[in-house]
N, C-alpha and C positions, 0 to 999 in steps of 0.2 A: 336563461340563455345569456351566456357572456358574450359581447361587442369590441372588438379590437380594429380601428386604422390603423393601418401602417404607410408608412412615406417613404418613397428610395427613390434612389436617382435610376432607377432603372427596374423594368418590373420582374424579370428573374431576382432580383435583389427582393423586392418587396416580396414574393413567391416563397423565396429560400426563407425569410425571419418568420413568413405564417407559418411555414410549415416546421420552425423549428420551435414558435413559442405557442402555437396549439395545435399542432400533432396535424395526421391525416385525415381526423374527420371534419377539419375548421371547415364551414362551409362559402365561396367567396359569394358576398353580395352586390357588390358593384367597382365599379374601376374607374378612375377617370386619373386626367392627366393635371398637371398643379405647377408650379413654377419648381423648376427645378429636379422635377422627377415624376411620378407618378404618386397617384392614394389607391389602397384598394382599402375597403369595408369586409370584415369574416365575422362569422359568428360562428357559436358553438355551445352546443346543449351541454349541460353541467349535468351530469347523471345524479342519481342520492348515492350517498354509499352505501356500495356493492354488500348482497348480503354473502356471507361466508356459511357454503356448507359442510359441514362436517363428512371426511370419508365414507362413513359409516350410510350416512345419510342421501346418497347420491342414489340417483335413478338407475336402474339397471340399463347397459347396454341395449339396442335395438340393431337387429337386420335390419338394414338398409334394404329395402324393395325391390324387388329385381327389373322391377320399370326406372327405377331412379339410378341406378349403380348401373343400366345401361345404355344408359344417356351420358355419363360421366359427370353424372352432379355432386360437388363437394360434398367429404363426409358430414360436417359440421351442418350441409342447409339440409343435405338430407334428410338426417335426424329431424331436423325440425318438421321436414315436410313427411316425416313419416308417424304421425298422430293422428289417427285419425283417416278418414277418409280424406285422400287426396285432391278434388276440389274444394273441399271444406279446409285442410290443410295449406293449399295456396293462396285461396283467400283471406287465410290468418295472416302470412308470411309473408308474401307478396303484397302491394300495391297494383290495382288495374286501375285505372282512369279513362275515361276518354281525353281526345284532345283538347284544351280548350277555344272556345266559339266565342271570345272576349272582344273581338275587333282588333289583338294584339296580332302583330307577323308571328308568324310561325316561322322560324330559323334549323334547317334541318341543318345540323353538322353531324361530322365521324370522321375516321380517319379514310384516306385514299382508296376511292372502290368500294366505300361499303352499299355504296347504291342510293346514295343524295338525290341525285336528280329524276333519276324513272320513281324515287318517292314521290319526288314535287310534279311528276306528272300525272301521277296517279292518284295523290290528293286533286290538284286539280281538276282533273276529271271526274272525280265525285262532284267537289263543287260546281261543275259545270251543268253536270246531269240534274242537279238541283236547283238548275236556276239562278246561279251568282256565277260571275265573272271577278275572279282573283283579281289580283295582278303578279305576274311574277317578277322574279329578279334575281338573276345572278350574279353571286359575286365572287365567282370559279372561271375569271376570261382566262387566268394564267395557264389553265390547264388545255392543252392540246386535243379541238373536240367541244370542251364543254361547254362553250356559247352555241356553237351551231347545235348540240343536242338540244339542248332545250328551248330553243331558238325553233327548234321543226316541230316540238310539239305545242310550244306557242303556237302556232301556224295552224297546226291543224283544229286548235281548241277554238281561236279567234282569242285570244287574247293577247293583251299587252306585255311588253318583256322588259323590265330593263335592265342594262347593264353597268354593274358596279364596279370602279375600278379599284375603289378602299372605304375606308371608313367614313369620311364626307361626302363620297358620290352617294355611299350606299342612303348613308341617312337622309340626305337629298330626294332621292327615291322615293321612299317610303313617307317621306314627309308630303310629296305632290299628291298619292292616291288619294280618289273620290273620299267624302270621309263614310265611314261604316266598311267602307272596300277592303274583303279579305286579302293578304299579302303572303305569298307565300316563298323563301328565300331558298337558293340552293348556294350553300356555302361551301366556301373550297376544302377539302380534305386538309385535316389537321390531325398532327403526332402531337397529343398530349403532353409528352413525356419529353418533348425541345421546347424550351425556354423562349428560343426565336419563334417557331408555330403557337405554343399556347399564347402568348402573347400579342400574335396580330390574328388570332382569333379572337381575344379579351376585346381588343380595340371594336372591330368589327359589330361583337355583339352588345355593346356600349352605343354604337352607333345609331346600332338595328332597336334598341329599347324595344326587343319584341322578347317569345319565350321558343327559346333552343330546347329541340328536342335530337337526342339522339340517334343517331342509324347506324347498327351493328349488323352486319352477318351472323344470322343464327346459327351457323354451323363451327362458332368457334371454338378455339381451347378454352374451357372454363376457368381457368385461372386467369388467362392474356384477359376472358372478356370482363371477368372482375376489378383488373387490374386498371382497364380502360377505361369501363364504366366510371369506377370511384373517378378517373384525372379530370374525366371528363363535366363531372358533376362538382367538382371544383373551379371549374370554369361557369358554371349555373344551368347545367342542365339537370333537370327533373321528368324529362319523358323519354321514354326506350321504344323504338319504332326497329324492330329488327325484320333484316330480309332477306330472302330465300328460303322463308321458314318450311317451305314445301321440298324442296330440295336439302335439308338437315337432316341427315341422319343421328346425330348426337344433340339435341337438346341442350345441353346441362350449360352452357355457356349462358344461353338466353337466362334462365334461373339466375345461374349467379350473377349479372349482369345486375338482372333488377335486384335482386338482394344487396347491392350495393349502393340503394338506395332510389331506383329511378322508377317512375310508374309504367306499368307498360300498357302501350294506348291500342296501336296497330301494329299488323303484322304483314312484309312483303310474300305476296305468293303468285311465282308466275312471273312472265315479262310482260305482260298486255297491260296498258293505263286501265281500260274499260273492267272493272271487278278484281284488282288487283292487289284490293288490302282487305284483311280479314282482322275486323274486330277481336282483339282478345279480349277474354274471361277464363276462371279459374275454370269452369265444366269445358270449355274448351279445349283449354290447355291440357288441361288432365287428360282428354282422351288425346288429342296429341302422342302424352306419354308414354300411355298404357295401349296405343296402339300397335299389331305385330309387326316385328322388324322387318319385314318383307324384301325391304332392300336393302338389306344384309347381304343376305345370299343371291342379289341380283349380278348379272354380269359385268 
């Protein structure tokens, strides 16, 4: 694994030299601010060199599945997910994790709407039903709505809420809970792809020293959700919490999403707090896949 700081006066500057002096897959690992500009920390796996196969030598072509090509899952993962039986297949290619139970916050980002906050209720209300009391915290007051949403199910759970108005309040926050005290973040909807958003989401999750997990709508374009995944996980997300998955007619996004590197933990199904995340796993998923399109041809 190669290690590279960089230092700019500005973090789109430092953003622009990672990704011109080790590509898209540099991974960032931390950020912090320095006299003068900012540092961030990337790393990046050094592959062996690549073995070269002769024309001759190549695998013959595969049909793509007709469970997978009607999902609209990339050519390239499909192949791969088409070896084999398909939970055995996913659990090659895929990553499933649960969430981790470390005492770290839990940081749900995505871009705007993808369903942050009825996550953080409904993670919470697991924890609840279990017998621990979170703490929440929002640090989404800019959006119109989204203190008083999660503000009412604070209320109805009996827990504490606080609210962050940036990167010192937030860390403030998190610093006062009980110690062992689960924390659970609902962060404001970030564009990846703006230098001004990726940026004071870096700061944010610098602050929070917890572990960001992602929130996608499963029902996306598989490439947008590829494309989001990868920005996103350059910011240091490593977990995929996608939602609506009951309402998705087209899968393939969720897939490529995590093939961009992120594990996938839970999954939104439904708008009720009370039973509203569904474990994934590769037999899961698979019937997911392979189940009939039925609402296809609904009205």
């Amino acid at each position: 694994m190669r290690l590279r700081v960089i230092r700019a006066a500005r973090m789109s500057d430092a953003m622009a030299q990672l990704r011109a002096e080790m590509g898209e897959d540099a991974v960032l690992l931390s950020t912090r601010r320095v006299n003068g500009g900012v540092e961030i920390t990337a790393a990046q796996e050094q592959d062996d060199e690549p073995l070269v196969i002769p024309p001759e030598a190549a695998a013959p072509s595969r049909a793509i599945p007709a469970e997978l090509a009607r999902h609209n899952v990339p050519a390239e993962l499909a192949a791969r997910l088409s070896e084999g039986r398909l939970p055995a297949a996913l659990g090659q290619v895929l990553s499933f994790l649960p969430l981790p139970q470390d005492g770290t916050p839990l940081l749900l980002v995505g871009p705007p709407g993808a369903g942050k906050t009825l996550s953080v209720a409904k993670l919470a209300t697991r924890l609840v039903m279990a017998g621990t009391a979170p703490l929440l915290v929002t640090a989404d007051g800019r959006r119109a709505g989204a203190t008083e949403q999660i503000a009412a199910y604070a209320r109805v759970l009996g827990l504490p809420l606080a609210v962050a108005s940036g990167p010192a309040a937030l860390g403030k926050a998190l610093g006062r809970r009980a110690q062992g005290q689960a924390a659970l973040v609902d962060m404001p909807g970030c564009d990846p792809f703006s230098p001004a958003s990726a940026r004071a989401l870096a700061a944010l999750l610098a602050a929070a020293q917890g572990t960001p997990v992602l929130v996608l709508p499963a029902g996306m374009d598989a490439e947008e959700a590829a494309e989001t995944a990868h920005a996103f996980r350059l910011l240091g997300c490593r977990y995929l919490l996608p939602t609506r998955l009951d309402a998705a007619r087209r899968l393939g996004g969720v897939l490529a999403a995590a093939a961009a590197g992120l594990a996938l933990t839970e999954a939104g199904i439904g708008q009720d707090a009370l039973g509203g995340l569904e474990r994934l796993t590769p037999e899961g998923l698979a019937g997911r896949l392979a189940a009939p399109a039925n609402r296809e041809n609904a009205p």
